[in-house]
PyMOL Python script that loads the backbone (N, CA, C, O; Angstrom):
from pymol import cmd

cmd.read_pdbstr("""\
ATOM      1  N   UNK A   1     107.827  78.055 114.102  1.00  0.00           N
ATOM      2  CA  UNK A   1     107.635  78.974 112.995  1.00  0.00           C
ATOM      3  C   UNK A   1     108.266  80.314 113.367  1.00  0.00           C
ATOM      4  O   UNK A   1     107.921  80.830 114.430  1.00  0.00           O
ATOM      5  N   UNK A   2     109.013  80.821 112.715  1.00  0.00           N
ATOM      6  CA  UNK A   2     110.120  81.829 112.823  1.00  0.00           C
ATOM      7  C   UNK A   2     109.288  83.165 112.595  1.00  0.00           C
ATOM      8  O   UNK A   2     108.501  82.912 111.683  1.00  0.00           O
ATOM      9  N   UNK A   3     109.140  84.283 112.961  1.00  0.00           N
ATOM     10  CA  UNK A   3     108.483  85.917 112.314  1.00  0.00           C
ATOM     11  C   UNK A   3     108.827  85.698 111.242  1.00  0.00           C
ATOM     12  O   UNK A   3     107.713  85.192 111.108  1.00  0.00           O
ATOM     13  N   UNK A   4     109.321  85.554 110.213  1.00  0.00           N
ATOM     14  CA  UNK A   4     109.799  85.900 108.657  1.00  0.00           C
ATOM     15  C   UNK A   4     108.759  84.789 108.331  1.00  0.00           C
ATOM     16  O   UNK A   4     108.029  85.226 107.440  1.00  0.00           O
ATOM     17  N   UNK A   5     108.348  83.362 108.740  1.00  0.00           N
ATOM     18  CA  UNK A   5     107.839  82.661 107.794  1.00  0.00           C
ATOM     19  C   UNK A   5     106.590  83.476 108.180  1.00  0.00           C
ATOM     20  O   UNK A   5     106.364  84.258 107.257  1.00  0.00           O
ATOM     21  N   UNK A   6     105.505  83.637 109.371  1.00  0.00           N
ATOM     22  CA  UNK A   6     104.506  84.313 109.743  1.00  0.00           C
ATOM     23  C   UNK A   6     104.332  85.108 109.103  1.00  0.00           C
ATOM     24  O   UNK A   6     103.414  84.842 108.326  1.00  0.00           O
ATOM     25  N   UNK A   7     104.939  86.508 108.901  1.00  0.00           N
ATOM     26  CA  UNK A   7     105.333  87.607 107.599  1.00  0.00           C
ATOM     27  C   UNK A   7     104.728  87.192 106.413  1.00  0.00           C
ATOM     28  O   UNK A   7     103.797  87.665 105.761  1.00  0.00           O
ATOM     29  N   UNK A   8     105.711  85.846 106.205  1.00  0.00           N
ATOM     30  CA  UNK A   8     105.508  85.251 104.124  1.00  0.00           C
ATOM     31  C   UNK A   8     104.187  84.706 104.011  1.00  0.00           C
ATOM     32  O   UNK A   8     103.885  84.370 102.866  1.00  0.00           O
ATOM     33  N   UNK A   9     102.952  84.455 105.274  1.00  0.00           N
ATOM     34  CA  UNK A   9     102.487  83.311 105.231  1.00  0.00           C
ATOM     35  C   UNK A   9     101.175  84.467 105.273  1.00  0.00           C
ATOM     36  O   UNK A   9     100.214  84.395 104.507  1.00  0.00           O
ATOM     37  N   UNK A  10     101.322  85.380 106.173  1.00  0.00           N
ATOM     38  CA  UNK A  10     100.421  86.700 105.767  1.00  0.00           C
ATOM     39  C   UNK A  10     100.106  87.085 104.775  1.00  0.00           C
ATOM     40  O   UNK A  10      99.021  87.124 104.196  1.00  0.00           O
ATOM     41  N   UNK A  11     101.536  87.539 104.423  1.00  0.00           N
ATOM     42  CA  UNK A  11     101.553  88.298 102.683  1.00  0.00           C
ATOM     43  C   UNK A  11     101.043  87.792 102.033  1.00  0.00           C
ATOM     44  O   UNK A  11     100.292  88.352 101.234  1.00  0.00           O
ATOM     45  N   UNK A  12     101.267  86.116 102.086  1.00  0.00           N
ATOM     46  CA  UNK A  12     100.559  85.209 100.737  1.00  0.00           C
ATOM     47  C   UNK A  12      98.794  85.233 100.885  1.00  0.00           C
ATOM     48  O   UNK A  12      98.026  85.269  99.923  1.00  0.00           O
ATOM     49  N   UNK A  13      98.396  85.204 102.318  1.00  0.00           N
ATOM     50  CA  UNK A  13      97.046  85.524 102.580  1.00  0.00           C
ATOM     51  C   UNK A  13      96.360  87.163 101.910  1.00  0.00           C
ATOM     52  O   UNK A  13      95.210  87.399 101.538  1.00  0.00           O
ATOM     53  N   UNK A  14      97.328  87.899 101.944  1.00  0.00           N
ATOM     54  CA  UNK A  14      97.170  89.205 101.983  1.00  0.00           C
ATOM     55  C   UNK A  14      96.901  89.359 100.079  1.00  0.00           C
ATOM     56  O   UNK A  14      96.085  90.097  99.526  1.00  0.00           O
ATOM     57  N   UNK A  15      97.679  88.600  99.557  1.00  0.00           N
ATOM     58  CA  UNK A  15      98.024  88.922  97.831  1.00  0.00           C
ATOM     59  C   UNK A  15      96.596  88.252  97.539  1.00  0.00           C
ATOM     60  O   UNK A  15      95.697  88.748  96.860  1.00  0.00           O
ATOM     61  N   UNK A  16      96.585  86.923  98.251  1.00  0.00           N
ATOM     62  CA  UNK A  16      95.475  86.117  97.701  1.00  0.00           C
ATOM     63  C   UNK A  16      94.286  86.806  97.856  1.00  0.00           C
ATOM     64  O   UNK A  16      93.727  86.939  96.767  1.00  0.00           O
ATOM     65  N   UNK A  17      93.606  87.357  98.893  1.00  0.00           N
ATOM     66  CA  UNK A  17      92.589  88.455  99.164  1.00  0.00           C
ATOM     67  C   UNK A  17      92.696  89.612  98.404  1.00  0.00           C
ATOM     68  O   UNK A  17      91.575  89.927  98.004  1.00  0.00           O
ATOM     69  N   UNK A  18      93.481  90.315  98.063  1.00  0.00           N
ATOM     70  CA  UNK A  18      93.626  90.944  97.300  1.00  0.00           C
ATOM     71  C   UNK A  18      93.100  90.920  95.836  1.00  0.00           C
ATOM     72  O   UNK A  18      92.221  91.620  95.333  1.00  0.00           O
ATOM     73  N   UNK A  19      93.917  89.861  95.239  1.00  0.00           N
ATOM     74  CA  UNK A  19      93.696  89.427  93.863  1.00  0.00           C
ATOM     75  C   UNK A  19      92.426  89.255  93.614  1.00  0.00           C
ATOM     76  O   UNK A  19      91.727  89.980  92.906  1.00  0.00           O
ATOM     77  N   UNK A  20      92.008  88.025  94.351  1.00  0.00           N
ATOM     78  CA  UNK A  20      90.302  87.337  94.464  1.00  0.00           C
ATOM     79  C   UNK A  20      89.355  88.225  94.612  1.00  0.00           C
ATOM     80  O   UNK A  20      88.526  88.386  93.716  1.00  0.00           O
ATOM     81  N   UNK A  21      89.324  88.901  95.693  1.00  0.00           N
ATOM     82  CA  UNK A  21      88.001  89.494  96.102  1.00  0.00           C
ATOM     83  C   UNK A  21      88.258  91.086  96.213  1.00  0.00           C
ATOM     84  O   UNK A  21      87.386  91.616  95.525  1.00  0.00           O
ATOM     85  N   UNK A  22      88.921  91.869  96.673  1.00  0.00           N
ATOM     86  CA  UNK A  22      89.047  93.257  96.977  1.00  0.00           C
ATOM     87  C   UNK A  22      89.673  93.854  95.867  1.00  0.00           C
ATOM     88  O   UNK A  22      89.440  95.033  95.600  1.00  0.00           O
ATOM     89  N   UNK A  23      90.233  93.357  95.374  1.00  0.00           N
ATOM     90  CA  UNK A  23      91.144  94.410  93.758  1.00  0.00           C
ATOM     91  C   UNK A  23      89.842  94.440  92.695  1.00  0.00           C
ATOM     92  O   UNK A  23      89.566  95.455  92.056  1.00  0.00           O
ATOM     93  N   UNK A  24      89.216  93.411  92.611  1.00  0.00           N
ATOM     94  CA  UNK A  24      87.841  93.412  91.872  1.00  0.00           C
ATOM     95  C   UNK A  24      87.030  93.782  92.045  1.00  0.00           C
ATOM     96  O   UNK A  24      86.233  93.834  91.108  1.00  0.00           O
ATOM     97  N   UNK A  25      86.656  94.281  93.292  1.00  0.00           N
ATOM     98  CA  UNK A  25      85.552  95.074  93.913  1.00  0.00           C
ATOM     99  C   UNK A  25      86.136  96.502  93.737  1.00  0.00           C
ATOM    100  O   UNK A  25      85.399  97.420  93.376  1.00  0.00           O
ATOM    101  N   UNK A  26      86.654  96.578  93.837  1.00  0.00           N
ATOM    102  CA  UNK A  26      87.232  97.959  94.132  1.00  0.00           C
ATOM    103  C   UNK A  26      87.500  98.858  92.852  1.00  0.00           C
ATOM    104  O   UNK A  26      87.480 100.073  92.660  1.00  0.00           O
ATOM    105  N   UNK A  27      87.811  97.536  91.904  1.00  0.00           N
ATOM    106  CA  UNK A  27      88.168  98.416  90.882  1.00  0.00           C
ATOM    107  C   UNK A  27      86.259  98.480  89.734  1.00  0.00           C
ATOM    108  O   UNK A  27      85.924  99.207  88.800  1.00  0.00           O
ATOM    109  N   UNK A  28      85.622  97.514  90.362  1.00  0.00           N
ATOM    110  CA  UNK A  28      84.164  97.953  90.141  1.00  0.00           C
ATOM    111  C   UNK A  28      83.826  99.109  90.734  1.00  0.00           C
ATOM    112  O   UNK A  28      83.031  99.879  90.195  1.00  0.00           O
ATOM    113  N   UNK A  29      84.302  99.322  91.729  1.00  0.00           N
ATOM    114  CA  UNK A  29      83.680 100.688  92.223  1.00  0.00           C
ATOM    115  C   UNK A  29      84.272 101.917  91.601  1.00  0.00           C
ATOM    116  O   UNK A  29      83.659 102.962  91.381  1.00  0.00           O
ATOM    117  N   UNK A  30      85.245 101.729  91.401  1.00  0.00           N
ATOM    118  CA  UNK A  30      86.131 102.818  90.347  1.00  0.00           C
ATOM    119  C   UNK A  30      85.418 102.675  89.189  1.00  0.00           C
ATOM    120  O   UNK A  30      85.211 103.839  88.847  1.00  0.00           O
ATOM    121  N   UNK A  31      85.045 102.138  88.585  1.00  0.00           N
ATOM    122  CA  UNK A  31      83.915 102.552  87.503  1.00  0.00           C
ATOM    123  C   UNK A  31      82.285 103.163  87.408  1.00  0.00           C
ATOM    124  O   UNK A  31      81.558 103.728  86.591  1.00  0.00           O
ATOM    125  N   UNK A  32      82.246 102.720  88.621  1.00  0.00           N
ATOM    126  CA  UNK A  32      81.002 102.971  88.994  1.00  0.00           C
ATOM    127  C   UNK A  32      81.412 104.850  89.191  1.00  0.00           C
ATOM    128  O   UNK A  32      80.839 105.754  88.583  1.00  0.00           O
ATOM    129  N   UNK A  33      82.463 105.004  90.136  1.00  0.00           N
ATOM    130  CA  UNK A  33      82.168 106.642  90.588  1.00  0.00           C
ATOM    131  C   UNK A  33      82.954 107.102  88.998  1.00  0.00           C
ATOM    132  O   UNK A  33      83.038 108.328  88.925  1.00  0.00           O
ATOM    133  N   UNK A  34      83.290 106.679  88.268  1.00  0.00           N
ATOM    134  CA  UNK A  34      84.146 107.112  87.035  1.00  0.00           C
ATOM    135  C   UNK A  34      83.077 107.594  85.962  1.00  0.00           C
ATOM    136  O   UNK A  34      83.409 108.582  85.306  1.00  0.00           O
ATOM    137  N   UNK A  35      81.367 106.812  85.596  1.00  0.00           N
ATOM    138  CA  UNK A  35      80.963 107.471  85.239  1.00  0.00           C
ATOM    139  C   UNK A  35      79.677 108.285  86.228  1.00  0.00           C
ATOM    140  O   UNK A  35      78.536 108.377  85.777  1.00  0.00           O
ATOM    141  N   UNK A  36      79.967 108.718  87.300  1.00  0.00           N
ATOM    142  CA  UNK A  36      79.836 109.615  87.748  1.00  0.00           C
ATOM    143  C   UNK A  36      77.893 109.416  88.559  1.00  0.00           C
ATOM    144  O   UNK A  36      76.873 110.100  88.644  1.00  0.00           O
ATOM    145  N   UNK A  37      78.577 107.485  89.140  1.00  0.00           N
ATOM    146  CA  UNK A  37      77.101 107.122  89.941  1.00  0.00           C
ATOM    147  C   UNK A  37      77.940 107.118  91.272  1.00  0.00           C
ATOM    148  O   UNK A  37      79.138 106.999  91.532  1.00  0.00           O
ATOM    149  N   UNK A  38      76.762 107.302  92.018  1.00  0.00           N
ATOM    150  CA  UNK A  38      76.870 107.710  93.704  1.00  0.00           C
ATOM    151  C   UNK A  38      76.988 106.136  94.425  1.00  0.00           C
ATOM    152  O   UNK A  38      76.342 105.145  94.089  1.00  0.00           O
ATOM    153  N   UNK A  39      77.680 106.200  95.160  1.00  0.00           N
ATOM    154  CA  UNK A  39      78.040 105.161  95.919  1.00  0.00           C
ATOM    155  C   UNK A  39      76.895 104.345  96.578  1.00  0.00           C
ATOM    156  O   UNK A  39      76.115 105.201  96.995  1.00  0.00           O
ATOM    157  N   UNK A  40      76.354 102.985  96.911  1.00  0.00           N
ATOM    158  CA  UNK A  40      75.720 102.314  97.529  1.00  0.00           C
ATOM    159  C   UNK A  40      75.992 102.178  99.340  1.00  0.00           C
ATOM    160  O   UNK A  40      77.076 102.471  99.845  1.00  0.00           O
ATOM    161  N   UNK A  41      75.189 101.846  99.883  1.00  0.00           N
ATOM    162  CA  UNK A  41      75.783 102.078 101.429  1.00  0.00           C
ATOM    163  C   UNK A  41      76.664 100.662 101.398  1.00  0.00           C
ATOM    164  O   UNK A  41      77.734 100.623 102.005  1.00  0.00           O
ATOM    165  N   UNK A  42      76.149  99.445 100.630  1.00  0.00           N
ATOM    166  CA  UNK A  42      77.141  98.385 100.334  1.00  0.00           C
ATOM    167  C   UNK A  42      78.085  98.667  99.628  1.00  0.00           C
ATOM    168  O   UNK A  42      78.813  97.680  99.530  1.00  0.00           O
ATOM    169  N   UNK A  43      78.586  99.797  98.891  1.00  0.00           N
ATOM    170  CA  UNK A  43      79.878 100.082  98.616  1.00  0.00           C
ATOM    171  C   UNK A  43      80.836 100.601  99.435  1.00  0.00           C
ATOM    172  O   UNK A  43      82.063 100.531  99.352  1.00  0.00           O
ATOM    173  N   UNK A  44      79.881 101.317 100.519  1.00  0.00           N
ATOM    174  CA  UNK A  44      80.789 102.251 101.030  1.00  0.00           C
ATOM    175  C   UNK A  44      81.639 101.543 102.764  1.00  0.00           C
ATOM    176  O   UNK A  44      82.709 101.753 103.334  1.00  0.00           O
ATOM    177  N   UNK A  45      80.280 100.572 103.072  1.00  0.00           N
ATOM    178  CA  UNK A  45      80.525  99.829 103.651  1.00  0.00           C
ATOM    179  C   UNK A  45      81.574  99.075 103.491  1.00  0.00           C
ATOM    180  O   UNK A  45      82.416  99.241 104.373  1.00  0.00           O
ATOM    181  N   UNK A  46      81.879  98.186 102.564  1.00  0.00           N
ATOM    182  CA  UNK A  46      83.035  97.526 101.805  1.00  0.00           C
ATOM    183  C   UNK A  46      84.367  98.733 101.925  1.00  0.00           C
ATOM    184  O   UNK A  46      85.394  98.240 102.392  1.00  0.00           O
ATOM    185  N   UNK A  47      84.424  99.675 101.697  1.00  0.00           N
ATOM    186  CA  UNK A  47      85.492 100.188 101.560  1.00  0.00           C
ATOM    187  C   UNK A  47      85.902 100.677 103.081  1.00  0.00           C
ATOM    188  O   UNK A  47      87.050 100.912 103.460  1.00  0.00           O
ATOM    189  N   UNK A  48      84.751 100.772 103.829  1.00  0.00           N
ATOM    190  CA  UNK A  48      85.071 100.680 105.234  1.00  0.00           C
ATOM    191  C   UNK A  48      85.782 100.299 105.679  1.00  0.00           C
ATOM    192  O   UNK A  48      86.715 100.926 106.181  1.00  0.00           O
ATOM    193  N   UNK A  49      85.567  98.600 105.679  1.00  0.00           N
ATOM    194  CA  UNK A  49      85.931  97.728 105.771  1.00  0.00           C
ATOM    195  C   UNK A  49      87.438  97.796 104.860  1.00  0.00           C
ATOM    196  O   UNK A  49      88.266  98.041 105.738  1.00  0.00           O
ATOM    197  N   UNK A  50      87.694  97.762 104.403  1.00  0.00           N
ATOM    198  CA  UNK A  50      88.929  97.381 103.853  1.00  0.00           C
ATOM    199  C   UNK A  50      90.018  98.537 104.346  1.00  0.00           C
ATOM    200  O   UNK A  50      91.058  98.209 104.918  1.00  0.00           O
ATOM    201  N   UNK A  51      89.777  99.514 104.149  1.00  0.00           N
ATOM    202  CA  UNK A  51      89.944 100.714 105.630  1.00  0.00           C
ATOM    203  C   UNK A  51      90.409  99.796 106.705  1.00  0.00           C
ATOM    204  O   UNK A  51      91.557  99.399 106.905  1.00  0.00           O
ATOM    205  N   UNK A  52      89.463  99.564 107.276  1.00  0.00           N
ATOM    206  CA  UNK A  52      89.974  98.981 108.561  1.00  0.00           C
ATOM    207  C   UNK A  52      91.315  98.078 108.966  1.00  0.00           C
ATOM    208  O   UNK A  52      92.333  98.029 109.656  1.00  0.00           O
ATOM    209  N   UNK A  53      90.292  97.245 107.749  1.00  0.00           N
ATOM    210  CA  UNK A  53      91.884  95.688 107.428  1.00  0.00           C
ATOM    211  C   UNK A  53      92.893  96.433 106.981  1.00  0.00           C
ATOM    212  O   UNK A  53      93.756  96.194 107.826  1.00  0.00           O
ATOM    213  N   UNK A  54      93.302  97.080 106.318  1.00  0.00           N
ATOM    214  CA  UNK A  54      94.350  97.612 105.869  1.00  0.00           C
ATOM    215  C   UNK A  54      95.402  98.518 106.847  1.00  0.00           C
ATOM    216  O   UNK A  54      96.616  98.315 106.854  1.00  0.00           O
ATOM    217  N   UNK A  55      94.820  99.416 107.563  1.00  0.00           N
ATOM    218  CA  UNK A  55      95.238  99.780 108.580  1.00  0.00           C
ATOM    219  C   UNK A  55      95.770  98.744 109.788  1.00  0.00           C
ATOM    220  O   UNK A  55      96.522  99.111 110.691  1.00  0.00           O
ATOM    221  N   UNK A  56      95.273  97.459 109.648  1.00  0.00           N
ATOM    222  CA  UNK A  56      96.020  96.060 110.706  1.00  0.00           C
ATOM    223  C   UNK A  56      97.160  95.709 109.914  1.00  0.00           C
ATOM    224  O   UNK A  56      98.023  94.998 110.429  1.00  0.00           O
ATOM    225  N   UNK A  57      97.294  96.137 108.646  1.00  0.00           N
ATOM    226  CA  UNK A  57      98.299  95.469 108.280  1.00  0.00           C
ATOM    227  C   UNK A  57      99.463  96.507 107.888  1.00  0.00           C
ATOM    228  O   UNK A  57     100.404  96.171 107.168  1.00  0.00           O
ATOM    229  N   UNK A  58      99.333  97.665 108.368  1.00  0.00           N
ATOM    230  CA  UNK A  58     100.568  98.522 108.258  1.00  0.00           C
ATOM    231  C   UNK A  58     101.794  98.312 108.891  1.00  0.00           C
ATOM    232  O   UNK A  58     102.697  98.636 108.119  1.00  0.00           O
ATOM    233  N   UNK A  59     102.162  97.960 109.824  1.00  0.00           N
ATOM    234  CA  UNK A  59     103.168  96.823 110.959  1.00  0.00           C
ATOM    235  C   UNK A  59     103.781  95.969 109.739  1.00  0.00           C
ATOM    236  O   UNK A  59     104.935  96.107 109.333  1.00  0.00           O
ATOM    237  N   UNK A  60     103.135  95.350 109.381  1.00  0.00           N
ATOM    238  CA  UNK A  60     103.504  93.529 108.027  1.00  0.00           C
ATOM    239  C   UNK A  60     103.948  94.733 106.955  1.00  0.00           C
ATOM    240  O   UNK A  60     105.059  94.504 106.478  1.00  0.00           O
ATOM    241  N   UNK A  61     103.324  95.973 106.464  1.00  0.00           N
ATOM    242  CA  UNK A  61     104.043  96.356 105.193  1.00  0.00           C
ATOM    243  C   UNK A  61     105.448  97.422 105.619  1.00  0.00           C
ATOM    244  O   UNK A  61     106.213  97.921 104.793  1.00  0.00           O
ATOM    245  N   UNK A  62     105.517  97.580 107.035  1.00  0.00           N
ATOM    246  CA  UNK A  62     106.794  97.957 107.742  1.00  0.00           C
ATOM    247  C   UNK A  62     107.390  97.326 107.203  1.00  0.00           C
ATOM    248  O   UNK A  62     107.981  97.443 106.129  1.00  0.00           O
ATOM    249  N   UNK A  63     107.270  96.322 108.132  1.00  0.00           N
ATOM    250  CA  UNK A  63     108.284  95.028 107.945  1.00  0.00           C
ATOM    251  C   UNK A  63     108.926  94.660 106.575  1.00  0.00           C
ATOM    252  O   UNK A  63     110.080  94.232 106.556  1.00  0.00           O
ATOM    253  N   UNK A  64     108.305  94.793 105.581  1.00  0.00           N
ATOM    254  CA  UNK A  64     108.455  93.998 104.205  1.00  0.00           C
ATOM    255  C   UNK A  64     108.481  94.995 102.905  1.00  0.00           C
ATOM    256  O   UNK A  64     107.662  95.065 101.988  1.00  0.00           O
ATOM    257  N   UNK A  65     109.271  95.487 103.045  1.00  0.00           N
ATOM    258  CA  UNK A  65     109.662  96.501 101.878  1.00  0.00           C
ATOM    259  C   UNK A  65     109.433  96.404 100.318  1.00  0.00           C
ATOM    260  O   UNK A  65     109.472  97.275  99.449  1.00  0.00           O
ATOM    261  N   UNK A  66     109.121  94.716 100.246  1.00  0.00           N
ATOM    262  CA  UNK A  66     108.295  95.093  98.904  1.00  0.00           C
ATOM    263  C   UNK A  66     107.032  94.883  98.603  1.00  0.00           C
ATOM    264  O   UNK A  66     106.430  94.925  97.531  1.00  0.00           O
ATOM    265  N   UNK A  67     106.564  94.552 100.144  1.00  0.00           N
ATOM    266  CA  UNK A  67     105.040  95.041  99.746  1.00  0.00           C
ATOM    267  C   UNK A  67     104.730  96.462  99.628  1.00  0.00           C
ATOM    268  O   UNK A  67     103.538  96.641  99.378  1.00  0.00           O
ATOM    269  N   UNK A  68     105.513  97.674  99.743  1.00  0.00           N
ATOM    270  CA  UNK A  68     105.033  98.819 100.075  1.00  0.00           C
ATOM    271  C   UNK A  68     104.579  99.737  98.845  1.00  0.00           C
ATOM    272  O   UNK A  68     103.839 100.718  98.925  1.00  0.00           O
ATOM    273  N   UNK A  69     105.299  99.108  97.445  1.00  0.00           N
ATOM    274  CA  UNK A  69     104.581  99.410  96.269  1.00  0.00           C
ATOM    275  C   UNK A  69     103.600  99.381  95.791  1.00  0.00           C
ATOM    276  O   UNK A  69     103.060 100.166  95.011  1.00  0.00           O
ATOM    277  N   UNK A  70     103.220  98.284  96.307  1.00  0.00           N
ATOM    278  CA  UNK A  70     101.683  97.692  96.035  1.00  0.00           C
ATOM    279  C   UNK A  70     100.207  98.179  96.962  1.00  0.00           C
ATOM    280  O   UNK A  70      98.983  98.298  96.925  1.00  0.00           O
ATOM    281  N   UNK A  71     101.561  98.349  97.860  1.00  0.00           N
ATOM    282  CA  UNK A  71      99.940  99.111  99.104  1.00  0.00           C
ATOM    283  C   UNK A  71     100.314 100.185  98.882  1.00  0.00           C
ATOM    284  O   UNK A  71      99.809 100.996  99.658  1.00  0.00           O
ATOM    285  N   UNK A  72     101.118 100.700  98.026  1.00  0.00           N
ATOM    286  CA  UNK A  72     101.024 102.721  98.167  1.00  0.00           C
ATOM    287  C   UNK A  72     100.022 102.509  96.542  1.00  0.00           C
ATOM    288  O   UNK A  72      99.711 103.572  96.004  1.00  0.00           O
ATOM    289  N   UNK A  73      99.774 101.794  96.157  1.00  0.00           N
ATOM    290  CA  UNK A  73      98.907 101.372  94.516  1.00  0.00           C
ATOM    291  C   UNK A  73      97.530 101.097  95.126  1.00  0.00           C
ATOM    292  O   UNK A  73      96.417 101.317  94.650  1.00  0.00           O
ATOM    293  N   UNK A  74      97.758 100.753  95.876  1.00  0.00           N
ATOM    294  CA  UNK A  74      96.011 100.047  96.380  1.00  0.00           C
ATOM    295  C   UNK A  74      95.450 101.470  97.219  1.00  0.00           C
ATOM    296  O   UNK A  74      94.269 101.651  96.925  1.00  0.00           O
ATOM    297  N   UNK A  75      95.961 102.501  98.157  1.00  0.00           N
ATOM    298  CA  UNK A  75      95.813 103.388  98.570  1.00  0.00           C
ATOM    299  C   UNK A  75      95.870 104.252  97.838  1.00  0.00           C
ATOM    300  O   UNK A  75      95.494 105.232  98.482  1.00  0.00           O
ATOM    301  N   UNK A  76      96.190 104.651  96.523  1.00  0.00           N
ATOM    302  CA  UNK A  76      96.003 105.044  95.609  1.00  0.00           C
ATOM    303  C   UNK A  76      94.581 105.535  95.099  1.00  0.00           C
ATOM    304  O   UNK A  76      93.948 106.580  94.948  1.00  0.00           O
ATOM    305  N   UNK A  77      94.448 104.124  94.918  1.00  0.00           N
ATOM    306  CA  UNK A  77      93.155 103.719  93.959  1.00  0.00           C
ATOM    307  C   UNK A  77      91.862 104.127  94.973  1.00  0.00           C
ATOM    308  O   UNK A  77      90.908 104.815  94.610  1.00  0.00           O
ATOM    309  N   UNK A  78      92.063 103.480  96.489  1.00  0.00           N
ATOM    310  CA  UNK A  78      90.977 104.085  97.429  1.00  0.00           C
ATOM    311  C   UNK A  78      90.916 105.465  97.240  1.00  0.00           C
ATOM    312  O   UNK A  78      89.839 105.843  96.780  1.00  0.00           O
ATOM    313  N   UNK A  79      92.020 106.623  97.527  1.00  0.00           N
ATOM    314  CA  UNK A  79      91.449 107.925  97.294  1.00  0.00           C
ATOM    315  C   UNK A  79      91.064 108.305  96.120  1.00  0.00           C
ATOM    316  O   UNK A  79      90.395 109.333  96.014  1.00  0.00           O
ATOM    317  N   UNK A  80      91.386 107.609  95.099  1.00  0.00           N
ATOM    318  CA  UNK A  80      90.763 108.449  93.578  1.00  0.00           C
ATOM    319  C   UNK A  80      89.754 107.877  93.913  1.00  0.00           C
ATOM    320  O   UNK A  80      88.909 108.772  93.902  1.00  0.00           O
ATOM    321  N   UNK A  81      89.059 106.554  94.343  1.00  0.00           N
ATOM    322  CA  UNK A  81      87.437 106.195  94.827  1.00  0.00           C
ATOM    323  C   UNK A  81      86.847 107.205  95.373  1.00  0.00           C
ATOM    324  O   UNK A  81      85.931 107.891  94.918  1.00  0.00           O
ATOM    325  N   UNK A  82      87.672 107.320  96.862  1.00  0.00           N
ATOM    326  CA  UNK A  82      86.640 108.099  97.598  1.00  0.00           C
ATOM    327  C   UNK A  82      86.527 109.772  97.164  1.00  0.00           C
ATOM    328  O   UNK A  82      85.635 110.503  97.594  1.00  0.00           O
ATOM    329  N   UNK A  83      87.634 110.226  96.212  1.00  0.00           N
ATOM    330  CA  UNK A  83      87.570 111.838  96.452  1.00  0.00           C
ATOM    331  C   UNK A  83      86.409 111.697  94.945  1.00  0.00           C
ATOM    332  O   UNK A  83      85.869 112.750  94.604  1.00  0.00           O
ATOM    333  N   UNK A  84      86.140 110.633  94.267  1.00  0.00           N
ATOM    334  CA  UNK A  84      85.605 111.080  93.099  1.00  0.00           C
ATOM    335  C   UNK A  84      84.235 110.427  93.719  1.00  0.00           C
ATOM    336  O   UNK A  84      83.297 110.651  92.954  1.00  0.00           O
ATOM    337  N   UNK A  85      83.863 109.722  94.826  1.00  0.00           N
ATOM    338  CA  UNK A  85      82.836 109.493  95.098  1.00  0.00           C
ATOM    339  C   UNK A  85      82.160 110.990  96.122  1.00  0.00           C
ATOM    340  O   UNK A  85      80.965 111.272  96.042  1.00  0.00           O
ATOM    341  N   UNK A  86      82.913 111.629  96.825  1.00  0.00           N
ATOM    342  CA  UNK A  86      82.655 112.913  97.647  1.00  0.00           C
ATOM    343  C   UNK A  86      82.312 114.194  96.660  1.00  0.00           C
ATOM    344  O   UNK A  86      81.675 115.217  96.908  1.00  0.00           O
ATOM    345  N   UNK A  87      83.136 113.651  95.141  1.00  0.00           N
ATOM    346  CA  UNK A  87      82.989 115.013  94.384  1.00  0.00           C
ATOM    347  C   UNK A  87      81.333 114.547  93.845  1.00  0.00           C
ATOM    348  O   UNK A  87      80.377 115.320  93.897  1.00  0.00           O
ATOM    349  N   UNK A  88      81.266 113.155  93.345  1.00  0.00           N
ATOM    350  CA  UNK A  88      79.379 113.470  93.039  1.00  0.00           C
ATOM    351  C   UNK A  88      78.142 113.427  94.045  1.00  0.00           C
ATOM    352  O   UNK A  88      76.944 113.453  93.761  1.00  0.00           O
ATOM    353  N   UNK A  89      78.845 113.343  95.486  1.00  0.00           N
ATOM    354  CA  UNK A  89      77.739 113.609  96.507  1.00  0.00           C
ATOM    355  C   UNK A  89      78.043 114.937  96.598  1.00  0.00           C
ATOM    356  O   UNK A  89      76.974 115.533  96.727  1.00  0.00           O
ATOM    357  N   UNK A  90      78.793 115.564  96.597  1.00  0.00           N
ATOM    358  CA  UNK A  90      78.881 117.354  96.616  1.00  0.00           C
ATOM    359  C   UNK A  90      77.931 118.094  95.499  1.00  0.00           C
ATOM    360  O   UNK A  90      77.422 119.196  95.701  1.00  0.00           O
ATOM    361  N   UNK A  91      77.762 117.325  94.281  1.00  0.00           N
ATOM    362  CA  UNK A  91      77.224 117.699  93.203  1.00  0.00           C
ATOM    363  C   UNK A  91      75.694 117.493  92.745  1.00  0.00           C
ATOM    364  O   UNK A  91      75.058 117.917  91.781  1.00  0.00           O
ATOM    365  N   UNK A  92      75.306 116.502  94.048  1.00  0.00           N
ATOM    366  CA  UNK A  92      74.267 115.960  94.084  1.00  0.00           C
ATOM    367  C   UNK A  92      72.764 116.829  94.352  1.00  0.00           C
ATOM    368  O   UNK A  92      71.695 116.219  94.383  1.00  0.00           O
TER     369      UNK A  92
END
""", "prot")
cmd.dss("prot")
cmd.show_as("cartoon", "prot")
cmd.util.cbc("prot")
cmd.orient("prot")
């Protein structure tokens, strides 16, 4: 197995996780801080977490130039989470 198929075989792991489970969570939580409820420690936990994973996979979105649209979209969406989740614990 060659680096390029390893790469394709990631990514496809990476889209599929994405799609399924973390783009849907995430974008629940974007509603949640949108009308202006405070985060759960299981939310925040989760975004921890995806924090983390995401940061392992900065190397793979080096590498692959068209994933980098999609993870500058998904990093996106985490800071409008977290700065609108910091603005209603500031307000709290």
């Amino acid at each position: 197995m060659t680096d390029l198929d390893m790469d394709l075989g990631l990514i496809e792991v990476m889209l599929e996780r994405l799609e399924k489970q973390r783009l849907p969570r995430l974008l629940d939580i974007q509603k949640k801080v949108d009308k202006g409820t405070s985060l759960n420690s299981l939310d925040i936990d989760f975004l921890e977490n995806v924090m983390k994973d995401a940061s392992k996979l900065i190397p793979l979105i080096d590498r692959v130039p068209e994933c980098q649209t999609l993870a500058a979209k998904v990093i996106a969406l985490y800071k409008d989470i977290t700065e609108k989740a910091l603005q209603i614990e500031k307000s709290s």
